[in-house]
N, CA, C and O atoms as CSV, one atom per row, in Angstrom:
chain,resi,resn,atom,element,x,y,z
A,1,UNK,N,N,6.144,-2.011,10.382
A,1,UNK,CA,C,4.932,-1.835,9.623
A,1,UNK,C,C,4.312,-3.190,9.371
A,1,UNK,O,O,5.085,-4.128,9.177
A,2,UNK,N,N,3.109,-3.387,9.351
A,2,UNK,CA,C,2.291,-4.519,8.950
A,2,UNK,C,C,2.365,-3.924,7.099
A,2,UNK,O,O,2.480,-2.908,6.413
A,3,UNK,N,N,2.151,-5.885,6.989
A,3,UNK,CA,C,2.106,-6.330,5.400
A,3,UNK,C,C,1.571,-7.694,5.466
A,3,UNK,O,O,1.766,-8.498,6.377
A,4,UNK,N,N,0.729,-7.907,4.180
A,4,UNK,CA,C,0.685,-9.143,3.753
A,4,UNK,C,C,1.599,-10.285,3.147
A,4,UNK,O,O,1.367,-10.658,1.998
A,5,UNK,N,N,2.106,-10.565,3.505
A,5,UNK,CA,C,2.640,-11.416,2.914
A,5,UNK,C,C,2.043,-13.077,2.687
A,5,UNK,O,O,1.581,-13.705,3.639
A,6,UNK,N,N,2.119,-13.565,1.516
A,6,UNK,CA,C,1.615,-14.934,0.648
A,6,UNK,C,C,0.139,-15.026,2.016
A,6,UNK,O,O,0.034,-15.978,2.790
A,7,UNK,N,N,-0.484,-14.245,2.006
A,7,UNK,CA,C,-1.340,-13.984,2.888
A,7,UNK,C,C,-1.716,-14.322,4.084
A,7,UNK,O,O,-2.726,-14.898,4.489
A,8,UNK,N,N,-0.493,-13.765,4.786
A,8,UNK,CA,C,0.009,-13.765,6.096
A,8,UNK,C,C,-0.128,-12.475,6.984
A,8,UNK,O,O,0.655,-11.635,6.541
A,9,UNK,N,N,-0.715,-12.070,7.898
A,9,UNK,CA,C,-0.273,-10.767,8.456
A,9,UNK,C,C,1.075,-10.784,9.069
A,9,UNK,O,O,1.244,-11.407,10.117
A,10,UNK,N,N,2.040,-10.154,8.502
A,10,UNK,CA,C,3.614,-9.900,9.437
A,10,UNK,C,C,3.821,-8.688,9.214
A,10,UNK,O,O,3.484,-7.938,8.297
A,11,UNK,N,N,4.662,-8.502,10.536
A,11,UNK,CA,C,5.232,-7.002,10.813
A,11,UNK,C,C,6.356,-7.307,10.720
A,11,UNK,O,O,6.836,-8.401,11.017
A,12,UNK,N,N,7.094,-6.064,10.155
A,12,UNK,CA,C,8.596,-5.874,9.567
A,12,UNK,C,C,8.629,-5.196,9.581
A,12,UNK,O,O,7.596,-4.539,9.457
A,13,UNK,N,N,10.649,-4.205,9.856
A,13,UNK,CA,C,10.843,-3.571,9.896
A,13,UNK,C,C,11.262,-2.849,8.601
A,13,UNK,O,O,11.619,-1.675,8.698
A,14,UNK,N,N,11.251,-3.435,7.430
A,14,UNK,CA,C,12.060,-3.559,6.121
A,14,UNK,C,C,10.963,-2.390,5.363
A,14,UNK,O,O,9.748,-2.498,5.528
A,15,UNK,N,N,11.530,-1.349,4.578
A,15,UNK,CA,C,11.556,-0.127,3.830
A,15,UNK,C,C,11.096,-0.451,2.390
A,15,UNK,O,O,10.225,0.091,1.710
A,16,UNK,N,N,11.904,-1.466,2.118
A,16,UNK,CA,C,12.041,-2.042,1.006
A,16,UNK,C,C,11.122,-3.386,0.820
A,16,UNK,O,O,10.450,-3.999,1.650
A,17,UNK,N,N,11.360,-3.638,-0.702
A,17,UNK,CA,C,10.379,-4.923,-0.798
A,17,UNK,C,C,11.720,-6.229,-0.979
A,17,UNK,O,O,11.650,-7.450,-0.836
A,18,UNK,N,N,12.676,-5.490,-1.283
A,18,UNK,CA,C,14.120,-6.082,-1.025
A,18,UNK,C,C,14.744,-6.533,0.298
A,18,UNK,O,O,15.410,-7.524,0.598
A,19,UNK,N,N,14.347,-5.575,0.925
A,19,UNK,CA,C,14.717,-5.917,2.531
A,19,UNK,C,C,13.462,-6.810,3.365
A,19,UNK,O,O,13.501,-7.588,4.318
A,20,UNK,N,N,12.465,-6.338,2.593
A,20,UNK,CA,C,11.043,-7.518,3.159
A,20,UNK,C,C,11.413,-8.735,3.211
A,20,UNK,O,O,11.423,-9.337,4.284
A,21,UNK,N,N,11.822,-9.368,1.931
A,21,UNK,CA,C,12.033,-10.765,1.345
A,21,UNK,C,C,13.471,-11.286,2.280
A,21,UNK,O,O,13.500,-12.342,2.913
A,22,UNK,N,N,14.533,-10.371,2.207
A,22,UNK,CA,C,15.617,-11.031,3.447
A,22,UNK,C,C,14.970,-11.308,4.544
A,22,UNK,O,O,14.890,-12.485,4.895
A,23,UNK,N,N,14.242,-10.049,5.485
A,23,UNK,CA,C,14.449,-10.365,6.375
A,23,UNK,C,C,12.977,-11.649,6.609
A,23,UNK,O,O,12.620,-11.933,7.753
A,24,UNK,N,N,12.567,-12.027,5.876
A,24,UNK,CA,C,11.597,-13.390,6.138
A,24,UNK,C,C,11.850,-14.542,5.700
A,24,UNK,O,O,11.227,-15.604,5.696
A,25,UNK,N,N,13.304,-14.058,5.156
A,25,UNK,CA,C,14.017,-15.819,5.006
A,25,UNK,C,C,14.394,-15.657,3.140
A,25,UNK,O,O,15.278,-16.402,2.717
A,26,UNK,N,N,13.955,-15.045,2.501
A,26,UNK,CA,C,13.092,-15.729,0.972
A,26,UNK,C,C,15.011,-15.422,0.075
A,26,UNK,O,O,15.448,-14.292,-0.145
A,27,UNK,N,N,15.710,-16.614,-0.232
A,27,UNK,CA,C,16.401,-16.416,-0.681
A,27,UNK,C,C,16.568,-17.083,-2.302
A,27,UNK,O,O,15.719,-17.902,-2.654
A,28,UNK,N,N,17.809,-16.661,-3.368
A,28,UNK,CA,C,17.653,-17.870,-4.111
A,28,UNK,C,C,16.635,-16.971,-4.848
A,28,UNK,O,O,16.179,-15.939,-4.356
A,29,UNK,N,N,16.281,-17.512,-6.220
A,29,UNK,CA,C,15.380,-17.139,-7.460
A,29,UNK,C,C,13.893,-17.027,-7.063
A,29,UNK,O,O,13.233,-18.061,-6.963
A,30,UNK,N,N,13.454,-16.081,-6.883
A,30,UNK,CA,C,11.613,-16.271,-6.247
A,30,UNK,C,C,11.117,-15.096,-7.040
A,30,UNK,O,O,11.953,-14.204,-7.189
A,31,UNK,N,N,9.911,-14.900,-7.592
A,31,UNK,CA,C,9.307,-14.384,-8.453
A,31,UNK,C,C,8.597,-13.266,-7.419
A,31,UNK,O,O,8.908,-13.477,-6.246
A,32,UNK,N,N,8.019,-12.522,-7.551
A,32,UNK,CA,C,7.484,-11.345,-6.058
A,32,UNK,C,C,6.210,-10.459,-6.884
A,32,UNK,O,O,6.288,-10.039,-8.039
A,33,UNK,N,N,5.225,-10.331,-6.101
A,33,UNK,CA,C,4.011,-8.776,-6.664
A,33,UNK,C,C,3.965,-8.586,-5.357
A,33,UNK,O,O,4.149,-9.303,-4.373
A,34,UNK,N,N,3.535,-6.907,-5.633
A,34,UNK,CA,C,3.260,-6.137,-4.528
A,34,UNK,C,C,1.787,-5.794,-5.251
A,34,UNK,O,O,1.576,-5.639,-6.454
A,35,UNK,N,N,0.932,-5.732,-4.250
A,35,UNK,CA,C,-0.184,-5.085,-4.315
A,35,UNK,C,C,-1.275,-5.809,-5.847
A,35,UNK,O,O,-2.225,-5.393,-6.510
A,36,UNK,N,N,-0.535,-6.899,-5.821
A,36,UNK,CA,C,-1.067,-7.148,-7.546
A,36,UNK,C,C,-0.433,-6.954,-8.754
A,36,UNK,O,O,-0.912,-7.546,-9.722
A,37,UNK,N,N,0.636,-6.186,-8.933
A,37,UNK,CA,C,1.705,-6.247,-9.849
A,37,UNK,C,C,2.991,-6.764,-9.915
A,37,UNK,O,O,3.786,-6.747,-8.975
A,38,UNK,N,N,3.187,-7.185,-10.924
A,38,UNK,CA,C,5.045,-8.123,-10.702
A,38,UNK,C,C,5.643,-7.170,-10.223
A,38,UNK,O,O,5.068,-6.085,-10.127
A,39,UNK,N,N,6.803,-7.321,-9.850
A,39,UNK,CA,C,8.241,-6.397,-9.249
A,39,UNK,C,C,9.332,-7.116,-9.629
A,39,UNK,O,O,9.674,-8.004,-8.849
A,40,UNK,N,N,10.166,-6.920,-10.931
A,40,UNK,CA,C,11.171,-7.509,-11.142
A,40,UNK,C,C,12.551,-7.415,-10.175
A,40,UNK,O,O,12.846,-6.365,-9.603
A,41,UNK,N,N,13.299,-8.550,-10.074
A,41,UNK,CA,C,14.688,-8.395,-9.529
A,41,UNK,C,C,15.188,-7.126,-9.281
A,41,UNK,O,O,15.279,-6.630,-8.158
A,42,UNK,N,N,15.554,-6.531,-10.458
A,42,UNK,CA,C,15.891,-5.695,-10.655
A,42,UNK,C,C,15.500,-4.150,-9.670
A,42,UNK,O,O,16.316,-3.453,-9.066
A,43,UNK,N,N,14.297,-3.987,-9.753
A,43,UNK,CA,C,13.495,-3.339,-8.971
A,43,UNK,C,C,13.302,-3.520,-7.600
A,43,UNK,O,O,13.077,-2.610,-6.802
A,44,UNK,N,N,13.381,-4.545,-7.376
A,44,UNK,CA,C,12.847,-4.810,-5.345
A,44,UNK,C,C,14.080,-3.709,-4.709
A,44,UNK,O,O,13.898,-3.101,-3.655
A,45,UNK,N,N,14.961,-3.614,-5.286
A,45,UNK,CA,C,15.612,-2.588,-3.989
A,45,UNK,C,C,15.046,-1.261,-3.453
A,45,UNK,O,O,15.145,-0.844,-2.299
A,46,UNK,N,N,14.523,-0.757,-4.346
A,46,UNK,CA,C,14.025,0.492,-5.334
A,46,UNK,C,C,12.146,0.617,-4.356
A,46,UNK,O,O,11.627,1.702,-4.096
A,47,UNK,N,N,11.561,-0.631,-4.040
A,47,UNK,CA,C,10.925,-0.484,-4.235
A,47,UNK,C,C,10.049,-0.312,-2.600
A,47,UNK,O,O,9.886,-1.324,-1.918
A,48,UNK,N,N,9.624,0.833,-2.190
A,48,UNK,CA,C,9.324,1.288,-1.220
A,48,UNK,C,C,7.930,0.444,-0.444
A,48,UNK,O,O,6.848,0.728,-0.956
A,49,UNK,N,N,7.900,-0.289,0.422
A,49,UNK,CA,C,7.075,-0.264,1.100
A,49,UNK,C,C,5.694,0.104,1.808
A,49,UNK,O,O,5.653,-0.663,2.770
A,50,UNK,N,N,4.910,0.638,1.816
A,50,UNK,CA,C,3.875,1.250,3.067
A,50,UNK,C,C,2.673,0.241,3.535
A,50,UNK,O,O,2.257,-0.800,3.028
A,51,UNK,N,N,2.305,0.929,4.641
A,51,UNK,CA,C,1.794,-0.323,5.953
A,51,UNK,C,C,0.676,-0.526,5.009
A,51,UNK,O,O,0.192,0.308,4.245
A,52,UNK,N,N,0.246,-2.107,5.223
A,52,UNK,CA,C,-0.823,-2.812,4.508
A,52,UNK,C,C,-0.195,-3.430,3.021
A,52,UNK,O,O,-0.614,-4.479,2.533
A,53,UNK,N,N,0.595,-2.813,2.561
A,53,UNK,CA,C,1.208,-3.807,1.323
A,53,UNK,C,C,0.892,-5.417,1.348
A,53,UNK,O,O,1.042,-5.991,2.427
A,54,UNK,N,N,0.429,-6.224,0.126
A,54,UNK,CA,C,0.495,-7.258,-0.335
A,54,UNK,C,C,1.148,-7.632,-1.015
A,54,UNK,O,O,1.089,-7.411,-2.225
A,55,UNK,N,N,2.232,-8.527,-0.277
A,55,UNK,CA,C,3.132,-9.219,-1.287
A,55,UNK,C,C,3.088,-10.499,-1.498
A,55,UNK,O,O,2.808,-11.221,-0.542
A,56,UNK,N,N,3.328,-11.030,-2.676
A,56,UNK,CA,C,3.324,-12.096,-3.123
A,56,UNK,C,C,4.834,-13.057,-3.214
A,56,UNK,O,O,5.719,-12.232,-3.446
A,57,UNK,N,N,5.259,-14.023,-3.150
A,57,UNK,CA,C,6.484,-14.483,-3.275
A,57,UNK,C,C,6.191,-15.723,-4.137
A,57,UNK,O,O,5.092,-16.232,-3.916
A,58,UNK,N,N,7.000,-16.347,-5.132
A,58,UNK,CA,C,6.750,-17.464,-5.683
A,58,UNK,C,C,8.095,-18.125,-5.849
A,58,UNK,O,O,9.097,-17.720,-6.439
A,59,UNK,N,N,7.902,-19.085,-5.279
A,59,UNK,CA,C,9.700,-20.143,-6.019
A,59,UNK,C,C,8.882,-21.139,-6.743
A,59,UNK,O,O,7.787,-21.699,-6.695
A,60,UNK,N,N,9.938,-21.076,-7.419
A,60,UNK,CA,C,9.979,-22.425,-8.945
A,60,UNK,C,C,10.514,-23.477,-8.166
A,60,UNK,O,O,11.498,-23.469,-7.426
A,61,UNK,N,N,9.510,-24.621,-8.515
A,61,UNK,CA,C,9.717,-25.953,-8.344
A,61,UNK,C,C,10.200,-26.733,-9.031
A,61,UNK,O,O,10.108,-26.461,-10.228
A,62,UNK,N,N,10.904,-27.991,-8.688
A,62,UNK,CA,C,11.657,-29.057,-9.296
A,62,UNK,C,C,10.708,-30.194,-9.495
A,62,UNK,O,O,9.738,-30.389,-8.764
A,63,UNK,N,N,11.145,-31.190,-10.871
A,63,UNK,CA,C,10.127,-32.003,-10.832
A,63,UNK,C,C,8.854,-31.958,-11.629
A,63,UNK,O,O,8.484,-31.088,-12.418
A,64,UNK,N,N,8.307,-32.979,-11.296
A,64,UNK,CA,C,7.232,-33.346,-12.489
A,64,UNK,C,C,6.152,-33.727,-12.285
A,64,UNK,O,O,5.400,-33.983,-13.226
């Protein structure tokens, strides 16, 4: 399925917004919205996919 990602067009095979983020690398503490809303930790497993989704990914930076 096509998705946006950090506004990218990629295709993935991933169901999930959990399995999105593995399989494009995103490991480690990163903050995530789909479509415009947060998606906590907790939730990304849970959280279903469909073609055209926008996701967002954010890691926290080090430093000043």
């Amino acid at each position: 399925m096509k998705i946006v990602l950090n506004g990218e067009t990629r295709e993935v095979a991933a169901a999930t917004l959990a399995e999105a983020l593995e399989e494009c690398g995103f490991t480690g503490r990163v903050a995530t919205s789909l479509n415009e809303t947060f998606v906590p930790t907790t939730l990304r497993a849970g959280q279903a996919l469909t073609d055209g989704d926008r996701i967002e990914v954010v890691a926290p930076m080090q430093g000043g």
